[in-house]
C-alpha positions in Angstrom: -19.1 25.9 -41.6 -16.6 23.3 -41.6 -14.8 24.3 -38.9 -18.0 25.2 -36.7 -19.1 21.6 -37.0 -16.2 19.9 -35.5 -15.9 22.7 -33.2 -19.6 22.1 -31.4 -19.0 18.4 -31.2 -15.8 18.7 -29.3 -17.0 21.0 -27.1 -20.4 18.7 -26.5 -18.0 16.2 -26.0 -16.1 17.8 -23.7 -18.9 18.8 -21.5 -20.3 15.4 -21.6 -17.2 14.0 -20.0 -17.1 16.7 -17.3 -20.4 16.1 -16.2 -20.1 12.2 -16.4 -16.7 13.2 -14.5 -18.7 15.2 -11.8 -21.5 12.4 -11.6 -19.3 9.7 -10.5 -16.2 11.1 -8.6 -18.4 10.3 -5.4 -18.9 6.6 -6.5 -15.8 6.3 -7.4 -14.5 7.4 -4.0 -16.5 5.4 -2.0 -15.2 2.4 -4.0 -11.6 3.6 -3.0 -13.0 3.5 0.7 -15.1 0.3 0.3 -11.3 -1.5 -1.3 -9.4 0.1 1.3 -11.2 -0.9 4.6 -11.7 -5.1 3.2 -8.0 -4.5 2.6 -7.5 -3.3 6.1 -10.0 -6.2 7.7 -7.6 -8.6 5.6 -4.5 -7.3 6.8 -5.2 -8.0 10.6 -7.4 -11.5 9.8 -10.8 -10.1 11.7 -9.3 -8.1 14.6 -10.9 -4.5 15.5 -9.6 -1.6 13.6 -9.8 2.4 15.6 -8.9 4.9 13.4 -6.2 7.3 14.4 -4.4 10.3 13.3 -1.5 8.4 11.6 -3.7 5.5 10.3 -5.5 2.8 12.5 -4.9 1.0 15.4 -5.7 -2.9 15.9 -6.8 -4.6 18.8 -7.9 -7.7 19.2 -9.6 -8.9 22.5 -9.1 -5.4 23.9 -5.8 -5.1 23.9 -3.7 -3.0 21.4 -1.5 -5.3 19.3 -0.6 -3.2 16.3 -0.9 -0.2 13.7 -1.2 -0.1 10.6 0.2 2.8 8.8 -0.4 4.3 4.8 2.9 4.7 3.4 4.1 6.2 -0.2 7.2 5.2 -2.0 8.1 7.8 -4.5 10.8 5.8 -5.9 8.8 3.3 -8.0 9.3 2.6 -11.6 7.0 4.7 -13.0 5.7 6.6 -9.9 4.2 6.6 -6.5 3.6 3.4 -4.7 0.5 3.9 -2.2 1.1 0.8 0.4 -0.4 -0.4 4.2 1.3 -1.9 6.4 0.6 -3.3 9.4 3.4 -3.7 11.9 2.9 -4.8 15.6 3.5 -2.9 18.6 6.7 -3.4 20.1 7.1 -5.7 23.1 8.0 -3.6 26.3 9.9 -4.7 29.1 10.9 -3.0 32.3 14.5 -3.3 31.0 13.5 -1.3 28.0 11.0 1.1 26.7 12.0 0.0 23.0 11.6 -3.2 21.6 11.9 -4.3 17.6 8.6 -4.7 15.9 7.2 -6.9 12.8 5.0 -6.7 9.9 1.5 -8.5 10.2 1.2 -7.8 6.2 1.5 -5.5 3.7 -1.3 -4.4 1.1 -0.6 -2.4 -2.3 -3.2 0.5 -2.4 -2.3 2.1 -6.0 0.9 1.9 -8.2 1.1 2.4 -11.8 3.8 0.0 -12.2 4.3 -2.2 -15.5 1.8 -4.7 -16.3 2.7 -8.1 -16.2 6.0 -7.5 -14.5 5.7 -4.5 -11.8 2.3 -5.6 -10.6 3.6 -8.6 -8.9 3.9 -6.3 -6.0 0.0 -7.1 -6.0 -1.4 -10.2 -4.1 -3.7 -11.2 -6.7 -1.1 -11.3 -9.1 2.1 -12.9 -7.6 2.8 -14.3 -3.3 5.8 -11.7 -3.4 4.3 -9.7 -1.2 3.7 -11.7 1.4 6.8 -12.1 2.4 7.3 -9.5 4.5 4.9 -11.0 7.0 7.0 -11.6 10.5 10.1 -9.6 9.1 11.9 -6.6 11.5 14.4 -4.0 11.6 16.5 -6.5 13.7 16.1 -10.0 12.3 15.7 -8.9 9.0 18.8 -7.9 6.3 16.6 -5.8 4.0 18.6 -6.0 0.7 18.1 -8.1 -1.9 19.2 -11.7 -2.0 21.2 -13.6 -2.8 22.9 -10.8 -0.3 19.7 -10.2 1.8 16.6 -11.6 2.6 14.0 -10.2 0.7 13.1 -11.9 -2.7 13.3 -9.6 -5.9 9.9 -9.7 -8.7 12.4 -11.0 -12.0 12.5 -8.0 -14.3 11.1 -5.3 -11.6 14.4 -4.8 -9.5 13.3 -0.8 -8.9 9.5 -1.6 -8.0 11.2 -4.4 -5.6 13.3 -1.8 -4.1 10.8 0.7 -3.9 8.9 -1.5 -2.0 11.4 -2.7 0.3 12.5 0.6 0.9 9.4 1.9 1.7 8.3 -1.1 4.4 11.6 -0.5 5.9 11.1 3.1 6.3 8.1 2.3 8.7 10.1 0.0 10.5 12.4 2.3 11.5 10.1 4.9 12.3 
């Protein structure tokens, strides 16, 4: 008896959160969908967003002025850093069919960095992240300073890098 006691309220337990877990994982999604696409209108400042296989493309009057592309850095801190960027198209010329291109922005979708010192990669918490805006492959060294350009968070040097790593992964693509 005093183990059958303990025994049925653990297991009530247990299926109370499975069911509770079954109830909202569809709420819960559409949140994830609802955060993602006002990042996404963010990003690009009001211009029109076209999904595509690889993410979405932007356009603004029409024409095509930039993608924006989900990317995961596995080398975070303490795991996988979900990020979008945004990156514009690259200007072609008759000279050449390649050209450099630039982030627009980039958004943090999910991390489970530190608390107070990883989460800086956040907007809401800390600017750091934005400024990678107008940065590319080209004009861009993508170390950090006081050898590069890019702007470490203080006590977060592997988020930083992950980050950085991760934006100039896409660049290079």
């Amino acid at each position: 008896m005093k183990i059958l006691k303990p025994t049925l309220l653990a297991l009530t337990c247990a299926l109370l959160l499975a069911f509770t877990n079954q109830l909202t994982q569809g709420t819960i999604a559409a949140n994830q969908r609802h955060y993602e696409e006002r990042l996404l209108r963010e990003m690009v400042n009001g211009a029109e967003l076209v999904q595509s296989d690889g993410g979405y493309n932007v356009f603004r009057n029409g024409t095509q002025i930039g993608i924006i592309r989900k990317i995961t850095s596995t080398r975070g801190y303490n795991g996988e850093i979900d990020l979008l960027i945004a990156l514009t198209l690259p200007p072609f010329t008759l000279d050449s069919l390649t050209g450099d291109r630039e982030v627009i922005s980039v958004r943090v979708i999910r991390h489970e960095e530190t608390p107070g010192i990883g989460d800086k990669i956040e907007p809401d918490v800390s600017d750091w992240i934005h400024q990678f805006a107008g940065k590319s492959a080209q004009n861009t060294n993508w170390t950090l300073s006081p050898g590069g350009d890019i702007d470490a968070i203080s006590g977060a040097t592997i988020t930083s890098r992950a980050v950085i790593s991760a934006i100039a992964e896409a660049l290079a693509e």
